[in-house]
C-alpha positions in Angstrom: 17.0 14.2 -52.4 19.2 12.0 -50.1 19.7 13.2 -47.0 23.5 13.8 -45.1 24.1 15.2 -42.0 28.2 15.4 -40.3 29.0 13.5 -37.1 32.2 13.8 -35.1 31.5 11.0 -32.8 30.6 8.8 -35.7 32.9 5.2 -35.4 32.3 2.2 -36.7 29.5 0.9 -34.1 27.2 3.4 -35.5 24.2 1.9 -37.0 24.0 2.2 -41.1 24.2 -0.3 -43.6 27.6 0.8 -45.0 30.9 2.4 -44.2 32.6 3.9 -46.6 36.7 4.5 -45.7 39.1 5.5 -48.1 42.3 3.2 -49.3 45.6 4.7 -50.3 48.8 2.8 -52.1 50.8 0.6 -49.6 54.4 0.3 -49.5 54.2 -2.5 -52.1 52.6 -2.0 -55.4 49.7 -5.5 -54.4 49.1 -3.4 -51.1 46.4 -1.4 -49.6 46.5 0.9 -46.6 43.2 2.3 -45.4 42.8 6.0 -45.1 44.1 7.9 -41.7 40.7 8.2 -39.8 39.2 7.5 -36.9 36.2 5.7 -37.8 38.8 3.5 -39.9 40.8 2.8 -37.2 38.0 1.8 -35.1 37.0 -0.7 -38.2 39.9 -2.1 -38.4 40.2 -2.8 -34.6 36.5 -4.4 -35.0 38.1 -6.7 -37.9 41.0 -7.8 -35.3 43.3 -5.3 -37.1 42.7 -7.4 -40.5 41.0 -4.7 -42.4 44.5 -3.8 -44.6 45.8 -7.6 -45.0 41.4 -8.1 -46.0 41.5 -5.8 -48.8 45.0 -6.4 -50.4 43.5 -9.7 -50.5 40.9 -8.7 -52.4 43.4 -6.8 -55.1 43.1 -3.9 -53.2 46.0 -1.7 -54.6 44.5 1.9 -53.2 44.6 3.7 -56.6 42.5 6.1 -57.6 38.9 5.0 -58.8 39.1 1.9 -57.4 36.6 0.1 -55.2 36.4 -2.9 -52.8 34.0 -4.4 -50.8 34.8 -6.4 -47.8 32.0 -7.6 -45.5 31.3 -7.5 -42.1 30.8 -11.0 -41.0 28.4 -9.1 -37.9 31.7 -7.6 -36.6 30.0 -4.5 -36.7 26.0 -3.3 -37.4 27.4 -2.3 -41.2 27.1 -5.5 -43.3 29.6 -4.2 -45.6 32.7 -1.5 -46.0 33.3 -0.1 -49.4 37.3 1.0 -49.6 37.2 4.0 -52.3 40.9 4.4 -53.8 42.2 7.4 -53.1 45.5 7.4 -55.0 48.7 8.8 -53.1 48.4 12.4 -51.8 44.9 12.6 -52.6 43.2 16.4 -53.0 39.8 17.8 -52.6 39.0 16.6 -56.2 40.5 13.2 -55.0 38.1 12.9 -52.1 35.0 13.9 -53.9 35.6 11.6 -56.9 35.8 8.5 -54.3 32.9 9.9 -52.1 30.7 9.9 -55.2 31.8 6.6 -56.8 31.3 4.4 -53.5 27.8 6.0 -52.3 27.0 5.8 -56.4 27.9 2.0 -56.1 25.7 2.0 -52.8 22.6 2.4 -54.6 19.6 0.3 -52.5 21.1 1.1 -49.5 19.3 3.0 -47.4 22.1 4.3 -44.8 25.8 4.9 -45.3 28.6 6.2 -43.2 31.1 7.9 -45.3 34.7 7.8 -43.4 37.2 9.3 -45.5 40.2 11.4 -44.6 39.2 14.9 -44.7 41.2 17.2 -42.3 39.6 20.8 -42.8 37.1 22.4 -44.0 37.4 22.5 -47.5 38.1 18.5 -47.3 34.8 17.9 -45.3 33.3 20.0 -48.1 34.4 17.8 -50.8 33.8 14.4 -49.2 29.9 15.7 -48.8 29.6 17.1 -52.3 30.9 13.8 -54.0 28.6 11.9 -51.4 25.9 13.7 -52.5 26.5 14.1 -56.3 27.0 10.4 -56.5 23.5 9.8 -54.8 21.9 10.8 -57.8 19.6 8.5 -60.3 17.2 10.1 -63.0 14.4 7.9 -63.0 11.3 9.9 -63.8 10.4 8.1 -66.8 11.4 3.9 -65.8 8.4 1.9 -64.6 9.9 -1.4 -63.9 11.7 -1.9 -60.7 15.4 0.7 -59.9 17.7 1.1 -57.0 16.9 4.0 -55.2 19.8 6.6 -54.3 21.4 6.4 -51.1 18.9 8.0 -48.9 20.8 9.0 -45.9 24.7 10.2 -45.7 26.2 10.6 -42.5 29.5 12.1 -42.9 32.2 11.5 -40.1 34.2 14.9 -39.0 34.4 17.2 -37.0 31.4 19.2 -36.2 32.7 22.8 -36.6 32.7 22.4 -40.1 28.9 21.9 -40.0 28.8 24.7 -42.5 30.3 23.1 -45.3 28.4 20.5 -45.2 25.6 22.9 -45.7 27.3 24.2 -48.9 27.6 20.9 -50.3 24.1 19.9 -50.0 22.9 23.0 -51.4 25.4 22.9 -54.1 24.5 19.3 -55.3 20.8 20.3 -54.3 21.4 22.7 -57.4 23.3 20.4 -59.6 20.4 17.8 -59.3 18.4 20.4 -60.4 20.5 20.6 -63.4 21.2 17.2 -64.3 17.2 16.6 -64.3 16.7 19.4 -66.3 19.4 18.0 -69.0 18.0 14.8 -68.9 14.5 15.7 -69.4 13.4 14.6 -73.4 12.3 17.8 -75.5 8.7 16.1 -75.4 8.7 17.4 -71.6 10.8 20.4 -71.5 9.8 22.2 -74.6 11.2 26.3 -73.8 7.8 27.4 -72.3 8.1 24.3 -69.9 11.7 25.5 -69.1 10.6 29.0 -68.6 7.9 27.9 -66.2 10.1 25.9 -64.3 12.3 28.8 -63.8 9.0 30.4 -62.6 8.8 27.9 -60.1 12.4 28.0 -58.8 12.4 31.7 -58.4 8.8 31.5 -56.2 10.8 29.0 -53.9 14.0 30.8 -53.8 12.9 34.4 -53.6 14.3 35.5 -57.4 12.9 37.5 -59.5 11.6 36.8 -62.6 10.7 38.0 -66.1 9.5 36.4 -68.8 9.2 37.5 -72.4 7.2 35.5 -74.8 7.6 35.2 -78.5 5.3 38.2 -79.1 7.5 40.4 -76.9 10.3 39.0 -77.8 9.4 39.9 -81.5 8.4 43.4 -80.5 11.8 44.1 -78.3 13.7 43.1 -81.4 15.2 39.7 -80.1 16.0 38.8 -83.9 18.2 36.1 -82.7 16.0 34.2 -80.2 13.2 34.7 -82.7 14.7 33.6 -85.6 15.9 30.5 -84.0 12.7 29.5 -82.9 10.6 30.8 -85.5 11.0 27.1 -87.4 9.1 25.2 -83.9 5.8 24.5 -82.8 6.9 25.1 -79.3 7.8 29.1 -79.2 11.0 30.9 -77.3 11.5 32.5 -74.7 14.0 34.9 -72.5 14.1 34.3 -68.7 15.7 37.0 -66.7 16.2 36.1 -63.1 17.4 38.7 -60.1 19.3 38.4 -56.6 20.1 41.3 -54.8 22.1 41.5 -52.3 21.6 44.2 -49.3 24.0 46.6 -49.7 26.0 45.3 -52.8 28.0 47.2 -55.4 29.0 44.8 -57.7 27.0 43.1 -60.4 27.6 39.3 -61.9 25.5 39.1 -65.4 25.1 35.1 -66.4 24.1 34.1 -69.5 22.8 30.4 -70.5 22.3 29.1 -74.1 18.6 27.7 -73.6 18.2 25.5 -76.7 15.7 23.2 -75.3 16.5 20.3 -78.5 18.9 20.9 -81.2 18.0 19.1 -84.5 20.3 21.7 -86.3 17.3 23.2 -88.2 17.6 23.2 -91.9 21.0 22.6 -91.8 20.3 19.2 -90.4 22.7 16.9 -88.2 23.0 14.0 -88.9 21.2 11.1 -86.7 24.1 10.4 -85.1 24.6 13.5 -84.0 20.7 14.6 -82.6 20.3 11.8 -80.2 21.6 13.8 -77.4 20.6 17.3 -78.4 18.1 17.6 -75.3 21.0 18.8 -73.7 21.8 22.2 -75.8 19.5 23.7 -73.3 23.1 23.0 -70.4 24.1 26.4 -70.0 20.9 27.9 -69.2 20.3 25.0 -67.0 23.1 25.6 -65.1 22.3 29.4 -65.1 19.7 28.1 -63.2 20.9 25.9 -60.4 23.8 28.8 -60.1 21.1 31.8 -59.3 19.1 28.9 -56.7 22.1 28.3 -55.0 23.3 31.7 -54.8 20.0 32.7 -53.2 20.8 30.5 -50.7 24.1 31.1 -50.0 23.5 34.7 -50.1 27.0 36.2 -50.9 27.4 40.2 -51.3 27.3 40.5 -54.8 24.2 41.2 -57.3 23.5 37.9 -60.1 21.2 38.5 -62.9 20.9 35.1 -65.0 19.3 35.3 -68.8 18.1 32.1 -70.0 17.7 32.4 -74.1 15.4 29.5 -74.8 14.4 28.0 -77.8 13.7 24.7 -80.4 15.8 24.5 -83.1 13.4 22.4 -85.6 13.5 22.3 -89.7 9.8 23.4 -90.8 7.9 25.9 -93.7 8.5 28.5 -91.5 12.2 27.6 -89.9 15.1 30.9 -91.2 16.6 29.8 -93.9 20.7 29.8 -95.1 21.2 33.0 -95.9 18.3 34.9 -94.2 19.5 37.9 -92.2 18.3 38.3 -88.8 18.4 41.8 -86.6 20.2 41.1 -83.2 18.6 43.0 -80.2 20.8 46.6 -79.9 20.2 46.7 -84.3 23.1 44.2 -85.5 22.5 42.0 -88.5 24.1 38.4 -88.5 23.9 36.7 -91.7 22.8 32.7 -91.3 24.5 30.6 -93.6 24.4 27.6 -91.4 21.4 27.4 -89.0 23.3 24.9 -86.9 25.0 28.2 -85.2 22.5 28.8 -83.9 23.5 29.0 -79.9 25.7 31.5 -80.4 22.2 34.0 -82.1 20.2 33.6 -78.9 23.1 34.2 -77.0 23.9 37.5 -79.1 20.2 39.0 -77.5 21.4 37.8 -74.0 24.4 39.4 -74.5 23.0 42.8 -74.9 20.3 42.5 -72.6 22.6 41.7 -70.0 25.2 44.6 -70.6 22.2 46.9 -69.9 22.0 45.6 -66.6 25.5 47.4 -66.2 27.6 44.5 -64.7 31.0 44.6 -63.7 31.3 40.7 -65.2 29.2 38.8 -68.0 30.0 35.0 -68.2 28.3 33.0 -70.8 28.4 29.8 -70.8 27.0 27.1 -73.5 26.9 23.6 -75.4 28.5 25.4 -78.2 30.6 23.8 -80.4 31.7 20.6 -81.2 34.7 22.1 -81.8 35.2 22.1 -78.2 34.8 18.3 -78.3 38.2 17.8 -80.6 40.1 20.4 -78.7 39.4 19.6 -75.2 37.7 16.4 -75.3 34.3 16.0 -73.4 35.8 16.6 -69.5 37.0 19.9 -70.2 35.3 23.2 -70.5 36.8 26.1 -72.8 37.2 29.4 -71.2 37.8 32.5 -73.5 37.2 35.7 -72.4 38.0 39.6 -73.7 40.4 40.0 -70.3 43.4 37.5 -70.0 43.1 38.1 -66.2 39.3 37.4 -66.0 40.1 34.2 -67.8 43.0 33.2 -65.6 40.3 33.5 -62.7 37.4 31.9 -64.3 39.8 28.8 -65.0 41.2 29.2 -61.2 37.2 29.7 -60.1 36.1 26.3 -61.9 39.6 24.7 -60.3 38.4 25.4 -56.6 35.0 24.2 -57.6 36.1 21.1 -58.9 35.2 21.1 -62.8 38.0 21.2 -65.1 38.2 24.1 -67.3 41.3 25.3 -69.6 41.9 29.3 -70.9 41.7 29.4 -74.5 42.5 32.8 -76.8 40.2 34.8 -79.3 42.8 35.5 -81.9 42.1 38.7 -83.7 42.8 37.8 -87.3 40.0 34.8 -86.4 37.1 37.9 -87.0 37.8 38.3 -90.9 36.6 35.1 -91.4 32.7 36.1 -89.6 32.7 39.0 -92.4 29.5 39.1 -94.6 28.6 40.7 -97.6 25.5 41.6 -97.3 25.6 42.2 -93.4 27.6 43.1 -90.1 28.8 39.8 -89.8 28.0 36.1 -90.3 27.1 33.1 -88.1 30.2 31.0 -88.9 33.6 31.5 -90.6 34.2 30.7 -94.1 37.6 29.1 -92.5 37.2 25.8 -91.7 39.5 25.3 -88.3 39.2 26.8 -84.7 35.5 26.5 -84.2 35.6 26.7 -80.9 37.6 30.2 -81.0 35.5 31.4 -83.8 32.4 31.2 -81.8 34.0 32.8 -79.0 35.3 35.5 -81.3 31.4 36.0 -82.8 30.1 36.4 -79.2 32.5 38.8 -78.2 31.5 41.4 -81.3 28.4 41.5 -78.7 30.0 42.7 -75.3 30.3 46.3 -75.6 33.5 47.7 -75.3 34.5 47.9 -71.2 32.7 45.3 -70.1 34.7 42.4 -69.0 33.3 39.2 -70.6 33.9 35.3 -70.0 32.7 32.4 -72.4 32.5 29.0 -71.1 32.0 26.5 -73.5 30.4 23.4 -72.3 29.5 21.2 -75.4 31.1 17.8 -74.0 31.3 17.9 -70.0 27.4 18.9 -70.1 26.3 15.6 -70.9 28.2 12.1 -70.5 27.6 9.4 -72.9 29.9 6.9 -71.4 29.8 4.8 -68.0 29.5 6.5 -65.0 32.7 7.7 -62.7 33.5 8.9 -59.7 30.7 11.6 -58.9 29.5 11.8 -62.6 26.4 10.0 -63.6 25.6 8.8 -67.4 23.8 11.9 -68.8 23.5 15.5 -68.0 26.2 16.2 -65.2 25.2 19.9 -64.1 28.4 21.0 -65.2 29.4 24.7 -65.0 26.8 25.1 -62.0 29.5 25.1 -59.1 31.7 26.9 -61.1 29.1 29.7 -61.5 28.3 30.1 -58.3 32.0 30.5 -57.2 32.5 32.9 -59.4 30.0 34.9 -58.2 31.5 34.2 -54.8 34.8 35.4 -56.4 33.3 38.7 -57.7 31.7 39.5 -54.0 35.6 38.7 -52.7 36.4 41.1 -55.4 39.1 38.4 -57.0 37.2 38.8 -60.0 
């Protein structure tokens, strides 16, 4: 992973192979003023105080997502400055966005000084998370010739906020972890791989760990994990992963939809449609890189993370429309559509996890594509069985720096999940509010008293278009940051 490391006396005669400054709107709309910082500053006096008049030249305007190089000329050791457009009054979200998009347009560079106006700690955070999220390249499977990352960050700031930068890199340490784990093909991540890796992650990070294959999981009565995976070669399996916390009263419960590829089962998708499903497995990814981070971090609160992993495939043996399958706690779900099938492994987590007597469960899953055509594929649904726990998992995923918008569980939506033959059924004969409908099937598994969030994470989990800012094409880790400040949140006892 690319280094970074934060230096105060950093200026512009330091030796790397790039600075990166910021650019904000001049006072005429063809104009570009660079950032307020020192490093800038001492740039600019470098460039015989040209450095503005340089990049309007170059269509510089300052707005946000915009970049411009300038060289050097030998005026100082960096052969080239990369402006980042900030926008006018630019936030933390501002500042990590450019960060990311000017180191990720860096790639082959083996040095960079990133010089953007950050003036506490939060900022200095934010600049080295989107520094560090943009140094990112998945690459495990090219053989010709590729870029390499960035491979050393030095941040200019001030020192005492050394700490931050520490929480960014281990932050986008986890992310990677999640955005190689998304991008992975089925043909190398089958569930037993992703349990493994788990495995693995918990040795280095001092977790515990449980795993329960599919004989145990058919003798513990995990109908819904079972039955999912009953149709694949590769068999399921339910991680459960541990911190503790010295001296901790609170408990976090996480949840992750584990679906390791997604071909919809009998009730096929379409081609178009199955091309990406490697990355139904995005919420117990980012389960993942939440419980390694918070390990690290260490704040006062007990996490237990359940990963429900499984292959969806179409085969003699795969449940079939209409098949009823026995939930783990003794509910029966009726299938009429085995491409619901996230929401049946995450009905065992579910109950597992409200064993572990939590004060707060949060799901969170590549759903619905419901969530798609109501939010759009930036976005993550929130729904939850508390409006005020849902008010602060949206606020939560705000500080982190992932968009996320509250959504309701209308009451009248659970008619439409009755079955005739069993408790309930997989999906709604109505034909609108999928989204809401899968949030209002999960909840019938939270028992009554235990506050409960859903985060539905169908589009921002993986990004089909062109990169931006700090977001790569592919699996983007979302939900990991926001996880692990909402475990920060519940130790603060905000949540």
């Amino acid at each position: 992973m690319t280094s970074i490391s934060l230096d105060s006396e950093a200026s512009a005669d330091l030796d790397v192979d790039a600075i990166v400054i910021g650019v904000t709107p001049g006072d005429t709309a063809d104009a570009a003023r660079p950032g307020a910082h020192p490093a800038a500053d001492a740039l600019d006096a470098a460039l015989g105080g040209r450095l503005a008049a340089g990049l309007t030249a170059l269509g510089a305007t300052g707005k946000a997502g915009e970049l411009t190089r300038l060289p050097t000329l030998g005026a100082v050791p960096a052969r080239l400055v990369v402006a980042a457009g900030l926008g006018a009054d630019p936030d933390a979200e501002a500042l990590r966005r450019a960060a990311g998009a000017a180191v990720r347009s860096l790639a082959g560079v083996r040095r960079v000084l990133v010089a953007l106006p950050a003036s506490g700690a939060a900022e200095t955070e934010a600049v080295a998370s989107g520094a560090l999220l943009g140094a990112y390249a998945f690459t495990t499977f090219r053989t010709g010739e590729t870029k390499d990352p960035v491979a050393e960050i030095v941040v200019a700031g001030d020192t005492g906020h050394a700490a931050s930068v520490e929480r960014a890199r281990i932050l986008a340490r986890s992310v990677a972890l999640v955005r190689d784990l998304v991008n992975t093909p089925p043909s190398h991540l089958s569930p037993d791989d992703f349990a493994a890796k788990a495995r693995e992650i918990a040795a280095e990070t001092g977790l515990a760990v449980e795993i329960l294959d599919e004989r145990e999981l058919a003798e513990g009565g995990f109908g819904g994990i079972t039955g999912v995976g009953q149709g694949s070669a590769n068999p399921p399996r339910l991680v459960r992963l541990a911190y503790t916390a010295p001296g901790a009263t609170r408990t976090l419960a996480l949840v992750g939809k584990g679906i390791t590829f997604d071909s919809g089962g009998l009730s096929l998708k379409p081609a178009e449609g199955m091309d990406w499903m490697k990355s139904d497995m995005g919420g117990a990814g980012a389960v993942l890189g939440a419980l390694a981070a918070i390990a690290a971090l260490k704040p006062a609160v007990n996490v237990v993370g359940y990963m429900a992993m499984a292959e969806n495939m179409p085969s003699g043996t795969a449940q079939r429309p209409s098949d009823v399958l026995t939930i783990y706690g003794g509910t029966t779900v009726e299938v009429l559509n085995t491409d619901a099938e996230g929401r049946l492994v995450l009905a065992d987590a579910l109950v597992r996890a409200a064993e572990d007597d939590p004060d707060l469960i949060v799901d969170v899953a590549t759903l619905t594509g419901a969530q798609l055509v109501a939010l759009g594929t930036r976005t993550t649904g929130v729904m939850a069985n508390d409006d005020a726990v849902r008010e602060g998992v949206v606020a939560a995923a705000t500080r982190a720096g992932e968009a996320a918008w509250g959504m309701p569980l209308p009451a009248e939506l659970r008619k439409g999940l009755d079955s005739p033959v069993a408790d309930l059924a997989n999906i709604s004969g109505e034909r609108w509010g999928g989204m809401l409908v899968a949030g209002v099937f999960l909840k019938e598994f939270v028992p009554d008293g235990v506050r409960w969030a859903h985060l539905d994470i169908a589009g921002p989990s993986f990004h089909r278009g062109e990169p931006y800012g700090y977001t790569p094409k592919g699996g983007t880790g979302a939900a990991t940051r926001t996880l692990v400040q909402i475990a920060e949140d519940v130790a603060a006892g905000i949540l």
